[in-house]
Wavefront OBJ file of the C-alpha trace (Angstrom):
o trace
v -6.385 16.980 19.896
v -3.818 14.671 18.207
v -3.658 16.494 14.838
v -5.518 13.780 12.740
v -7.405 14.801 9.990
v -11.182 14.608 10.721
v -12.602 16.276 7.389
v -11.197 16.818 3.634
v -13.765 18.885 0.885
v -13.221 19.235 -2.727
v -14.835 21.291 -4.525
v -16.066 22.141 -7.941
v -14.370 25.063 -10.096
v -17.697 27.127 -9.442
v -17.356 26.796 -5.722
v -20.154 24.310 -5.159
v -19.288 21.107 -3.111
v -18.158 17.998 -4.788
v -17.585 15.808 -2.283
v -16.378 15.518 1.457
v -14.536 12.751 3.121
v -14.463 12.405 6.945
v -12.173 10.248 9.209
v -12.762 8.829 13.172
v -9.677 7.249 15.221
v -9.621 5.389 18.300
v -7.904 6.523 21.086
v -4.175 5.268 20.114
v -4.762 7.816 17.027
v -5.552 4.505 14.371
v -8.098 5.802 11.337
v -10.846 3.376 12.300
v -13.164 4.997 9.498
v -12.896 6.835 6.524
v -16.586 7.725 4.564
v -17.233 9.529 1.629
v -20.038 11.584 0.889
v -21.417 13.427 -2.495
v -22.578 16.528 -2.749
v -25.819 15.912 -1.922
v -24.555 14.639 1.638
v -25.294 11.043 0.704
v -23.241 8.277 1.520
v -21.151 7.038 -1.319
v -18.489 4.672 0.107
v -17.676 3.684 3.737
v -13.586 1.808 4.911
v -13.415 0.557 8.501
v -10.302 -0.650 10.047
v -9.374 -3.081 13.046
v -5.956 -3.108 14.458
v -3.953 -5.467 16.813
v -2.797 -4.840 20.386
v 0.533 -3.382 18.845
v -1.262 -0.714 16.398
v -0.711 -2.887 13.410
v -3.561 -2.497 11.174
v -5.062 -6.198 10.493
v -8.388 -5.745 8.816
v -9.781 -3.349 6.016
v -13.247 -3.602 4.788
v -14.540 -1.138 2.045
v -18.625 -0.943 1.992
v -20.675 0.465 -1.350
v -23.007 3.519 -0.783
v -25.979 0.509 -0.009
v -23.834 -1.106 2.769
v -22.936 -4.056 0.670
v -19.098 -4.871 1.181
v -17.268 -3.767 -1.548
v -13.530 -5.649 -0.369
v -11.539 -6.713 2.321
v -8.151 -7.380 3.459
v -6.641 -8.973 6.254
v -3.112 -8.880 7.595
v -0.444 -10.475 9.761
v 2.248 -9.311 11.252
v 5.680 -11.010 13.186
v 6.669 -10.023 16.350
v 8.769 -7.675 14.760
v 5.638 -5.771 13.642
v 6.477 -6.541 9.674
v 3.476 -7.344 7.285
v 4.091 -11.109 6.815
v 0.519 -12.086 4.903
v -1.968 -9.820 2.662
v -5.106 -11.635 1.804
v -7.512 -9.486 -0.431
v -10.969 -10.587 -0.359
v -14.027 -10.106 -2.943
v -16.955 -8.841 -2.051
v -19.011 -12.492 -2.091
v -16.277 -13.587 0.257
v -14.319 -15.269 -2.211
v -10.351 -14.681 -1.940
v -8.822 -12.312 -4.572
v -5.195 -12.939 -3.966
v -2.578 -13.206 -1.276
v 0.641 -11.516 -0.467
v 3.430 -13.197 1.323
v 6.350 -10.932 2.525
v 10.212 -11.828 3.909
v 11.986 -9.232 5.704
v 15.823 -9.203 6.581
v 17.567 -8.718 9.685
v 16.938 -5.307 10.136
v 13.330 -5.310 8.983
v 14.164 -4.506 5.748
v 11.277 -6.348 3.050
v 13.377 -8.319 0.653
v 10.928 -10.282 -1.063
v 6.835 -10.175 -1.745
v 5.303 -13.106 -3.462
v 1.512 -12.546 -4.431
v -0.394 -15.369 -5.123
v -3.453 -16.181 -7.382
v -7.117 -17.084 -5.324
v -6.385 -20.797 -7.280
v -2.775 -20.428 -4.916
v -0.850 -20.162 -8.319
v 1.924 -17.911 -8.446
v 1.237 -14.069 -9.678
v 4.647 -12.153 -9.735
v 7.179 -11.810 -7.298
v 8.820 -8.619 -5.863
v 12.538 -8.390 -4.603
v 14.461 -5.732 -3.033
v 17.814 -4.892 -2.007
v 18.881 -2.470 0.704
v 22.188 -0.720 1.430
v 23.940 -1.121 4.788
v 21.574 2.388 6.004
v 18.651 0.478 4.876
v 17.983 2.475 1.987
v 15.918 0.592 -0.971
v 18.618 0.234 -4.107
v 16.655 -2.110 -6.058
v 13.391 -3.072 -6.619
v 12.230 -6.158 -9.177
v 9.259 -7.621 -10.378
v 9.522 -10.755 -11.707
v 6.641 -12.534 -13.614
v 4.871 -15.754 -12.821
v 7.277 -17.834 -14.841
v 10.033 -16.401 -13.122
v 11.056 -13.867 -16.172
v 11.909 -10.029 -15.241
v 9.268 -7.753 -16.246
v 10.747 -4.888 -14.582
v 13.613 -3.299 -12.450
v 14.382 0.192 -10.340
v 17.932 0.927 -9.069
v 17.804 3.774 -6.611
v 20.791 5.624 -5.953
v 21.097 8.056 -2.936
v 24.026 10.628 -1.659
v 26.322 10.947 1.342
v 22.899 11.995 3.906
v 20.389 9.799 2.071
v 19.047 11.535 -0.579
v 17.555 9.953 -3.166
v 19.796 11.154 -6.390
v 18.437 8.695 -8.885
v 15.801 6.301 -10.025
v 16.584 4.145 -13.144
v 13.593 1.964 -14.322
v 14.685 -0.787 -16.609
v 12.356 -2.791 -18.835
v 12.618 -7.316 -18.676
v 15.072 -7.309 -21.075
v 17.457 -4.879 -19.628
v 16.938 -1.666 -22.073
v 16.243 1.627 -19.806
v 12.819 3.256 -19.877
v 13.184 5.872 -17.975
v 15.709 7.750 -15.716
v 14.696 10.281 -13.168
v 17.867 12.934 -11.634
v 17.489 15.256 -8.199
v 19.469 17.620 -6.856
v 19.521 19.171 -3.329
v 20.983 22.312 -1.917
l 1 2 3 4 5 6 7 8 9 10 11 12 13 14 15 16 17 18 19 20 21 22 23 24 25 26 27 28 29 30 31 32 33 34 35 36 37 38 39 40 41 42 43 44 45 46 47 48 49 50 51 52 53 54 55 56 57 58 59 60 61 62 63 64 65 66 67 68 69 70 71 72 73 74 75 76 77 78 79 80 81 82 83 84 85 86 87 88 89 90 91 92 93 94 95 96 97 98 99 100 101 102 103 104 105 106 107 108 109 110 111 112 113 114 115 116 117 118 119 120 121 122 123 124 125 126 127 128 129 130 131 132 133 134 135 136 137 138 139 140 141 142 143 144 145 146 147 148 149 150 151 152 153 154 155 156 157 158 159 160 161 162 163 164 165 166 167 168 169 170 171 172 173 174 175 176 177 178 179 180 181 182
């Protein structure tokens, strides 16, 4: 037994079964299938997963309740087991969009471009870390390079996250969120 989760139910206020999900690893302890059933025990959507040598996962696929492939995504990694590429498929085949990720020195992900199927630009994601690796700052820019959002992250003296500030493109604050530890 290596404590994975094989089976998750939910269930309707009156008790009756609304749907169950079960899940089958291989022998590293990788989720190599997740399917979801209704109530009626039929099959209503099927994910299988692949996964390197190293344990990185490299291929999703999501199948509709008829078997027909619903989406898939592939991924690379670098030798420093970082996801370097995303590539989201449609289900004729067809490629949705692609994710390209930079990491710094200490694995840290600084930057994530996605890209349009035509290979056009989407929206770009940057990040900044502090010198324990902590995430201060998270961006979005849009396609033309304007900001269309930003999150400064504060944390304390052991790494606590003590606040989130979201910030809208033109600098105003939308929303602030405070914790507090014991």
């Amino acid at each position: 037994s290596q404590g994975n989760k094989i089976e998750e139910a939910s269930y309707n206020s009156d008790g009756s079964l609304k749907q169950k999900e079960l899940y089958k690893y291989d022998s590293q302890g990788n989720k190599i299938e997740e399917a979801r059933y209704d109530s009626d025990a039929c099959l209503d959507w099927k994910e299988l997963c692949k996964y390197d040598s190293q344990g990185n996962q490299i291929e999703s696929a999501s199948y509709n309740s008829d078997g027909s492939l619903g989406s898939k995504y592939l991924s690379k990694y670098d030798s420093q087991g970082n996801e370097i590429e995303e590539a989201s498929y449609n289900s004729d085949g067809s490629l949705d969009y692609k994710d390209l990720s930079k990491y710094d020195s200490q694995g840290n992900k600084i930057e994530r471009a996605s890209y349009k199927s035509n290979g056009s630009l989407g929206g770009k994601y940057l990040y900044k870390h502090d010198s324990q690796g902590n995430k201060i700052e998270e961006a979005y820019y849009n396609s033309d390079g304007s900001l269309n959002w930003k999150y400064l992250h504060k944390y304390d003296s052991q790494g606590n996250k003590i606040e989130d500030a979201c910030y809208n493109g033109d600098g105003s604050l939308n929303r602030k969120y405070l914790c507090k530890y014991d």
